[in-house]
C-alpha positions in Angstrom: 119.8 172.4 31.2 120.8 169.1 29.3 121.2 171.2 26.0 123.3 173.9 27.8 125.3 171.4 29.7 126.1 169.9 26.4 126.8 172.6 24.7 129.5 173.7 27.5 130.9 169.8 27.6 131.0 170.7 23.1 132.9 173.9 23.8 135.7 172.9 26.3 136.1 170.2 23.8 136.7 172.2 20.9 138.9 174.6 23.4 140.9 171.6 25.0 141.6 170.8 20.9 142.8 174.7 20.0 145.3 174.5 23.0 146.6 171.5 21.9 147.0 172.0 18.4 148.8 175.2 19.9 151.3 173.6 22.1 151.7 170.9 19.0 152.6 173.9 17.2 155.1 175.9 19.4 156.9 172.3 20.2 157.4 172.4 16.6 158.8 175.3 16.5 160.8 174.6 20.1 162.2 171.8 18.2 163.0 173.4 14.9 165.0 176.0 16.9 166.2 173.4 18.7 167.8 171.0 15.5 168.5 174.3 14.1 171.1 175.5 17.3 172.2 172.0 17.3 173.3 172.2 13.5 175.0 175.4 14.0 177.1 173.8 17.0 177.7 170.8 15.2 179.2 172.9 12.4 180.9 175.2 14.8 182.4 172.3 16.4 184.0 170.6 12.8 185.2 173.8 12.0 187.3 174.2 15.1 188.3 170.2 15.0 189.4 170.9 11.3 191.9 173.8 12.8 192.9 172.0 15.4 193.8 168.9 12.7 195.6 171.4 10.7 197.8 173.2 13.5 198.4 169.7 14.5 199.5 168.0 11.0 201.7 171.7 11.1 203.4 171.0 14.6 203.8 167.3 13.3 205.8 168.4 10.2 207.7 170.9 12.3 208.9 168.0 14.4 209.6 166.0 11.3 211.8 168.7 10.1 213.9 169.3 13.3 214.2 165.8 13.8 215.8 165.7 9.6 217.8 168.7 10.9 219.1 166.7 13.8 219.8 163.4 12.4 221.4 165.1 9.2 223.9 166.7 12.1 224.8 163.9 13.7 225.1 162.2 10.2 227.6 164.8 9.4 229.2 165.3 12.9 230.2 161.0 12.5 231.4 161.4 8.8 233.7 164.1 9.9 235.1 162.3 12.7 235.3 159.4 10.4 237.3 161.6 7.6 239.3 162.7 10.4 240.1 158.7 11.3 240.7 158.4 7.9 243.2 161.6 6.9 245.1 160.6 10.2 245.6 157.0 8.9 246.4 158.3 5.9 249.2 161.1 6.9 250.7 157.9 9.2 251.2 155.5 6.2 252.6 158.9 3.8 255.2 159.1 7.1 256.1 155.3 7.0 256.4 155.9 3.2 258.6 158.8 3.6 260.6 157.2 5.9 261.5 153.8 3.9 262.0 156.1 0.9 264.8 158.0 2.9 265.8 154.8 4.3 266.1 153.4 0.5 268.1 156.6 -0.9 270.4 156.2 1.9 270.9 153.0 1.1 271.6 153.5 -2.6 274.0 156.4 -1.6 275.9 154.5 0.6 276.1 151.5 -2.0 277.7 154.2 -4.6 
């Protein structure tokens, strides 16, 4: 009876060892799938952060560029008022001119 009990004790042993080099086994594998998926997301996830970079760096450079567009308007919106200043001073002092030089021809005509 010893011998058989033993022998059962030996046997639930060795069957208590198989199931757990078994579940070792499938964690393994649990876990390879596991780092696998996570790899996969992890790439999925730079890939979508590296278009979202880019479409931002895009949006970015479009603001850039209407910002140029609107600065270079107002740039050119103040020069033109300012040649406007300027042409209007300018036509004023040709008038004073014009009007001395009549007043100096009269002058000399009414000397002679």
């Amino acid at each position: 009876a010893k011998k058989n009990e033993s022998s059962l004790v030996a046997k639930y042993e060795q069957e208590m060892a198989a199931l757990e080099r078994r579940l070792l086994s499938e964690s393994r594998r649990q876990i390879e799938v596991l780092e696998k998926r996570l790899e996969e997301q992890t790439q999925e996830a730079a890939g979508k952060l590296a278009l979202l970079r880019k479409k931002h760096e895009a949006q970015l450079e479009q603001v850039r560029k209407e910002a140029v567009k609107a600065t270079t308007k107002k740039l050119e919106a103040a020069h033109a008022k300012e040649l406007a200043a300027l042409q209007q001073k300018s036509d004023a002092a040709v008038e004073k001119e014009k009007i001395k030089m009549r007043k100096l021809v009269k002058a000399l005509a009414e000397r002679e």
